[in-house]
C-alpha positions as CSV (number, residue, x, y, z in Angstrom):
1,X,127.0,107.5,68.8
2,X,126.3,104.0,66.7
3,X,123.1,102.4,66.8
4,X,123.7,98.9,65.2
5,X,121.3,96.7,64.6
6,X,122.2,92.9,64.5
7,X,119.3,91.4,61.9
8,X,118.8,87.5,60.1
9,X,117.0,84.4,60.3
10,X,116.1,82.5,63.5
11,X,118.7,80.6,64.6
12,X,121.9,82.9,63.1
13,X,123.2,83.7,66.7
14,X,121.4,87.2,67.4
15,X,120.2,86.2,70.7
16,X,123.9,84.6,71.7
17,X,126.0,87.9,69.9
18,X,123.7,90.0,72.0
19,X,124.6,88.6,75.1
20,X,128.0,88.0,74.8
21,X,128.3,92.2,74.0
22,X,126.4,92.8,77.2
23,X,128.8,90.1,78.7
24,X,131.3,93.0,77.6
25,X,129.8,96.1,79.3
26,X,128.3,96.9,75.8
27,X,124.7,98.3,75.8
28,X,122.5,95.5,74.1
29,X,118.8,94.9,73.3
30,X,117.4,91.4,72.1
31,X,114.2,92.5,70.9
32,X,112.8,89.5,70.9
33,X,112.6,89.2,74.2
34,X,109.6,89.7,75.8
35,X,108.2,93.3,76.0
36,X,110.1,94.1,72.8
37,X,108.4,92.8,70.4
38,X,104.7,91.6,69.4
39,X,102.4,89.6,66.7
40,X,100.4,91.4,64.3
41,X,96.7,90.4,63.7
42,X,98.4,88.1,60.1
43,X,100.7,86.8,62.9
44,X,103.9,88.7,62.0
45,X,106.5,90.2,64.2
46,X,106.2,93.9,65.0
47,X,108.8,95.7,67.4
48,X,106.7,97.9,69.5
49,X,108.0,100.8,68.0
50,X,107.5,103.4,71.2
51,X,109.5,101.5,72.8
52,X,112.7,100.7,70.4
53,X,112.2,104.4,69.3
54,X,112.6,105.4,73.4
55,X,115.9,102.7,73.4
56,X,117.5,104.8,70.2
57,X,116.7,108.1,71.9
58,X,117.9,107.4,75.3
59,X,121.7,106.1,74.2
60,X,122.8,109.4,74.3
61,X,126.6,109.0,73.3
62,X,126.6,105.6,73.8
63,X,127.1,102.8,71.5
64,X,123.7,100.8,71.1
65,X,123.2,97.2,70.1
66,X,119.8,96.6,69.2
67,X,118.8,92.6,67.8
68,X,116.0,91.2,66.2
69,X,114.0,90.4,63.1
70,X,110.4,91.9,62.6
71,X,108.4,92.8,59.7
72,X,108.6,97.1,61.0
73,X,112.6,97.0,61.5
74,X,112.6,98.9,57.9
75,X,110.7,102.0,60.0
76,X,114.1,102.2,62.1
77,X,116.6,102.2,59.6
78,X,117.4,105.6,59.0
79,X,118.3,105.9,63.0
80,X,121.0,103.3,62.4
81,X,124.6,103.5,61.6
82,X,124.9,99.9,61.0
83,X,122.7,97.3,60.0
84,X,124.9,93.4,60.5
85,X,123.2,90.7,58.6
86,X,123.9,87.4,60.5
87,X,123.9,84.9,58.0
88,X,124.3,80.4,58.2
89,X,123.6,78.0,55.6
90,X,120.3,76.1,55.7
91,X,121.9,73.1,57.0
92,X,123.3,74.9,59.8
93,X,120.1,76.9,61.0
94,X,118.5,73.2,61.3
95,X,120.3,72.1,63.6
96,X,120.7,75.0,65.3
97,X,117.0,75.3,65.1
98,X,116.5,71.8,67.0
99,X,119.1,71.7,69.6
100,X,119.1,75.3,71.0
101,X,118.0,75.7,74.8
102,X,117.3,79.7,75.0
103,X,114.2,79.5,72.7
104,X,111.4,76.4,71.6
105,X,110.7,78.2,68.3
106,X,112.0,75.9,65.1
107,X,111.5,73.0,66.7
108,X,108.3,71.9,65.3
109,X,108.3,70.9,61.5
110,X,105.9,73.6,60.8
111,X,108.2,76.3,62.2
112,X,111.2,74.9,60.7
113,X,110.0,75.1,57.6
114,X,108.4,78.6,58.1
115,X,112.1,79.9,58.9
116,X,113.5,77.8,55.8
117,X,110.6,79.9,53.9
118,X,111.8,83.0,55.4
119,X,115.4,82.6,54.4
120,X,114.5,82.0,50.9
121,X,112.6,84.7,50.6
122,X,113.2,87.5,53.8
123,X,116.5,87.3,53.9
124,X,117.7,88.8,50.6
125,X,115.7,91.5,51.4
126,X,117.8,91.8,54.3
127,X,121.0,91.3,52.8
128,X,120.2,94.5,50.2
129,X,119.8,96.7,53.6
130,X,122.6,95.4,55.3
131,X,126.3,97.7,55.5
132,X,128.1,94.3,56.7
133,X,127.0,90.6,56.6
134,X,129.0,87.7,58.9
135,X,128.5,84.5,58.1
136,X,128.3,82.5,61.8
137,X,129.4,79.4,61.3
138,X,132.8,80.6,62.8
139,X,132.7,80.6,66.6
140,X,130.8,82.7,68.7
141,X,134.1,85.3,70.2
142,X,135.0,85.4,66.7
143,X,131.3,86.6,65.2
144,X,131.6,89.3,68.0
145,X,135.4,90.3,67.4
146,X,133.5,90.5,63.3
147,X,130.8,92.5,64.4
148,X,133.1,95.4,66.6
149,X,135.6,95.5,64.3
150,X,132.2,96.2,61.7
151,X,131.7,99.5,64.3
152,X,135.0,100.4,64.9
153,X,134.8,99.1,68.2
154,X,138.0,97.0,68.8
């Protein structure tokens, strides 16, 4: 029974290391998909928590992958066995930023910068609450092969 949660900036490969576990039969939630997660009245990401707490209840046995950012993840912590930091260099997350297809947000300057703000200043707090941290600028089967190895999954 491991609930891992896959955590970092926008642009890190959550969203992309999510899929490619459910590609693998693995039981995986990109909270910020829609339904998931919401905006707070300051405009900050909430998971709704009824709904992630429902997800770590219902696993039963099973392994669950659960991805995302928000400013509530803290809440959910003591539920997890693992919490995987997903980390890239600035210059990488730019580009990343501009050229993915799965999502619009980084692409405008104001964004881009927010998320340049936010790993400055979020993601160390991150990194202190993370058991394992993988730097993604290796290739997508290798962060995966990273992160069940993390869980003793491989």
């Amino acid at each position: 029974m491991k609930r891992v949660l896959l955590t970092g900036m926008s642009g890190t490969g959550k969203s992309s290391v999510i899929e490619a576990l459910r590609k693998r039969g693995l039981r995986a939630i990109d909270l910020d998909e829609p339904g998931w997660s919401e905006h707070d009245d300051e405009g900050n990401q909430q998971w709704c928590e009824p709904r992630v707490q429902e997800a770590l209840e219902s696993a039963g046995d099973d392994t669950l992958f659960l991805s995302g950012c928000a400013e509530n993840q803290v809440k959910f912590y003591p539920q997890l066995t693992d919490i995987i930091l997903l980390s890239a260099p600035a210059e990488v997350l730019e580009e990343r930023l501009k050229t993915r297809t799965n999502n619009p947000y980084g692409r405008r300057p104001e964004e881009l910068a927010e998320v340049l703000y936010y790993l400055e200043t979020v993601e160390p707090l991150l990194r202190r609450g993370a058991t394992c941290e993988i730097e993604t600028t290796i290739p997508l089967d290798q962060v995966v092969e990273e992160v069940l190895e993390h869980v003793c999954l491989s």
